[in-house]
C-alpha positions as a printed Julia matrix, in Angstrom:
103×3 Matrix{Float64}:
  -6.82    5.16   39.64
  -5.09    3.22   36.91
  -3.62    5.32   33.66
  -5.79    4.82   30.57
  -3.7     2.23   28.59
  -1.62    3.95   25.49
  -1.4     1.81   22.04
   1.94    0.45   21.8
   3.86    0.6    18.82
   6.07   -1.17   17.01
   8.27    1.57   15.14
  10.98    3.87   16.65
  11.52    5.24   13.55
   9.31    8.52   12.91
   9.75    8.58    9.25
   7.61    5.09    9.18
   4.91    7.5    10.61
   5.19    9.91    8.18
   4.76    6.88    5.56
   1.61    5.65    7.7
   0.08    9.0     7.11
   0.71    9.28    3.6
  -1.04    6.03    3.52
  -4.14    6.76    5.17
  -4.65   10.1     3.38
  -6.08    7.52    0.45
  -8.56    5.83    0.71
  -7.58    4.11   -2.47
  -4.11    3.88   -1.04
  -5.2     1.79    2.18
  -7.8    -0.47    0.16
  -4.95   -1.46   -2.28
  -2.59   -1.97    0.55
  -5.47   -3.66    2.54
  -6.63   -6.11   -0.52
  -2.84   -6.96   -1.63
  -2.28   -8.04    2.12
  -5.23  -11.11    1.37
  -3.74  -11.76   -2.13
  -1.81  -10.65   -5.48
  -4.04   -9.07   -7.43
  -3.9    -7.14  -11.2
  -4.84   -3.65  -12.39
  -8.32   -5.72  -13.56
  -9.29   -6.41  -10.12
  -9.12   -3.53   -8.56
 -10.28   -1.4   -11.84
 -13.54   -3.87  -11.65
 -13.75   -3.48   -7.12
 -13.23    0.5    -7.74
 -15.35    0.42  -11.06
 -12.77    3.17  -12.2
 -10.64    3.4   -15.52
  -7.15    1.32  -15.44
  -5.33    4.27  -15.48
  -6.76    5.47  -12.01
  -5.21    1.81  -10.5
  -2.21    2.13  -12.64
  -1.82    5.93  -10.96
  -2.05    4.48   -7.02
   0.21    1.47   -7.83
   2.75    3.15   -9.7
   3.12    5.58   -6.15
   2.8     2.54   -3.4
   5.38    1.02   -6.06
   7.55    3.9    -6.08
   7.27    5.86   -2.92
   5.1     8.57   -3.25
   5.01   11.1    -6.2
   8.55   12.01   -5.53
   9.85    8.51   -4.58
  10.67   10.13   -1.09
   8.96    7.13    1.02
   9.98    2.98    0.68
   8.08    1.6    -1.96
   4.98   -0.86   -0.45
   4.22   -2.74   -3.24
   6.31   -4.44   -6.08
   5.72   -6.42   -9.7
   5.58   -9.77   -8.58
   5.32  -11.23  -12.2
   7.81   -8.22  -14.09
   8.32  -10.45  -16.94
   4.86  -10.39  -18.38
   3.26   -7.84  -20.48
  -0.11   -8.45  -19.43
  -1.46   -9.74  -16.47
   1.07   -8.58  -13.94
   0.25   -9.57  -10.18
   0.94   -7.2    -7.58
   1.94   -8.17   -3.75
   3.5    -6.21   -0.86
   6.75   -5.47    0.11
   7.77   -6.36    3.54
   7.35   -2.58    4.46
   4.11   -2.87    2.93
   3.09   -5.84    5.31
   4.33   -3.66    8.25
   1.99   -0.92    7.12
  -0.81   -2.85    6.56
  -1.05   -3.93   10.4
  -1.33   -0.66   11.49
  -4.21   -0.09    9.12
């Protein structure tokens, strides 16, 4: 009788768990993760997707952007365009595209 097959995974390093779980604890987390893998996008987009306040987008990003609430994990996303005022596209980081494909 064969084994029942096991996922295989990519990371030796526990700690990316641990940032994989932190991750999925959001749903808001995962669907900016998720939506920033298919494009850069602003605060506006995901405000108008969410139909929430910008404040509630600027909250999530400002955590993906700076590791968690205590800037304990790698950030996943960055400022793509951190000259502007207004109008600033977000992507991923490439630890961010890691996470994403376990998502």
């Amino acid at each position: 009788m064969a084994e029942p097959s096991l996922p295989v995974y990519e990371w030796d390093d526990p700690e990316k768990y641990e940032l994989l779980a932190w991750v999925k604890a959001s749903d808001r987390r995962v669907d900016v993760l998720t939506t920033l893998s298919e494009a850069p996008k602003n605060t506006n987009d995901f405000a108008d997707s969410w139909g929430v306040e910008l404040e509630t987008v600027r909250y999530h990003l400002k955590q993906l952007q700076h590791g968690g609430p205590n800037g304990e994990l790698p950030a996943l996303v960055r400022v793509l365009t951190p000259d502007r005022q207004q109008y600033r596209l977000y992507g991923l980081t490439r630890t961010g595209v890691d996470v994403v494909k376990f998502l």
